[in-house]
C-alpha positions, 0 to 999 in steps of 0.5 A: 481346424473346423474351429478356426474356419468357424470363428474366420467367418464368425468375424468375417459376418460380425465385421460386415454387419457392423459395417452395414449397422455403421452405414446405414443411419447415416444414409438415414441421415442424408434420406432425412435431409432429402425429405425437406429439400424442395422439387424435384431435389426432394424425389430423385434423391428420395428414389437413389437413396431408398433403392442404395438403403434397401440394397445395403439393408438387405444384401449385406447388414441382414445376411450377415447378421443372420450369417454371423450368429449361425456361426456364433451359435457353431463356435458355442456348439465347439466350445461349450465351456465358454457358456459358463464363464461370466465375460461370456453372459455379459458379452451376451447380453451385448449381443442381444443389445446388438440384435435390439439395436438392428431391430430397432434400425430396422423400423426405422428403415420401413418407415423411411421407406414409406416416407415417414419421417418421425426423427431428424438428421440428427437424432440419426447421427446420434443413432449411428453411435449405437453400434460403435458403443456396442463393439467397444463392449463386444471387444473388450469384452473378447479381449480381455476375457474378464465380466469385471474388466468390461466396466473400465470398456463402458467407462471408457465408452462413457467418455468416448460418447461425451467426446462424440456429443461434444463433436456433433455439437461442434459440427452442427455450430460448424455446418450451421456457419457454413452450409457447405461443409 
């Protein structure tokens, strides 16, 4: 029975890290935009969106990332045969793309924090797509419980991002006609 708690808040922290890895580049996104606004536009969006980032960054994407993989690190602890099956070490391997990703997310945050703005609001909409390429691999992975069944996940997930790149490219053609949308 301990294993079904187990692995109920495994997802439960995956779930909330995700979210909070979904939500946050896209609060990159209006902080970028906010940077090039004028006075006092500029400021007061700066400080609401700084103080609505820190507080996502630090009360839910960072304790559920740490909260999920303690209780990844149990359910391997419970069931250690699944260490040695290859769905496993690929999954893994993900995952460690995942931690990469949140990483990397991470120095974003600080330099925004600092008003450093190196990316555009754009690069950040692209970047918002990493976590969801990462969690189509992850659960197909999980799913399907096969290494070799996963390529047809990342050819899949090949073709959702040409989708997605199609999509930016409309949305941009869109607000650039109507500012507004």
């Amino acid at each position: 029975m301990t294993y079904f708690y187990i692995k109920s808040l495994h997802l439960i922290f995956v779930i909330t890290w995700f979210a909070g890895l979904f939500y946050i580049p896209r609060l990159f996104v209006y902080q970028i935009e906010a940077f090039h606004k004028p006075s006092p536009d500029k400021e007061i969006l700066g400080k609401q969106l700084k103080l609505m980032t820190k507080r996502l960054w630090f009360i839910i994407t960072w304790p559920s990332a740490i909260l999920s993989t303690i209780f990844a690190i149990w359910l391997l602890i419970l069931q250690p045969f699944w260490l040695e099956q290859g769905w496993m070490h690929v999954k893994l391997a993900f995952v460690v793309l995942l931690i990469i990703y949140h990483l990397k997310t991470h120095q974003y945050y600080n330099q925004l924090q600092n008003d450093v703005v190196n990316k555009t609001s754009s690069f950040m909409r692209i970047w918002n797509e990493g976590a969801t390429f990462i969690l189509f691999a992850v659960v197909f992975l999980v799913i399907l419980k096969s290494a070799l069944d996963w390529v047809y996940g990342v050819v899949g997930m090949i073709v959702l991002g040409i989708l997605i790149m199609l999509g930016f490219k409309l949305y941009k053609n869109f607000r650039e006609k109507n500012p507004d949308a």
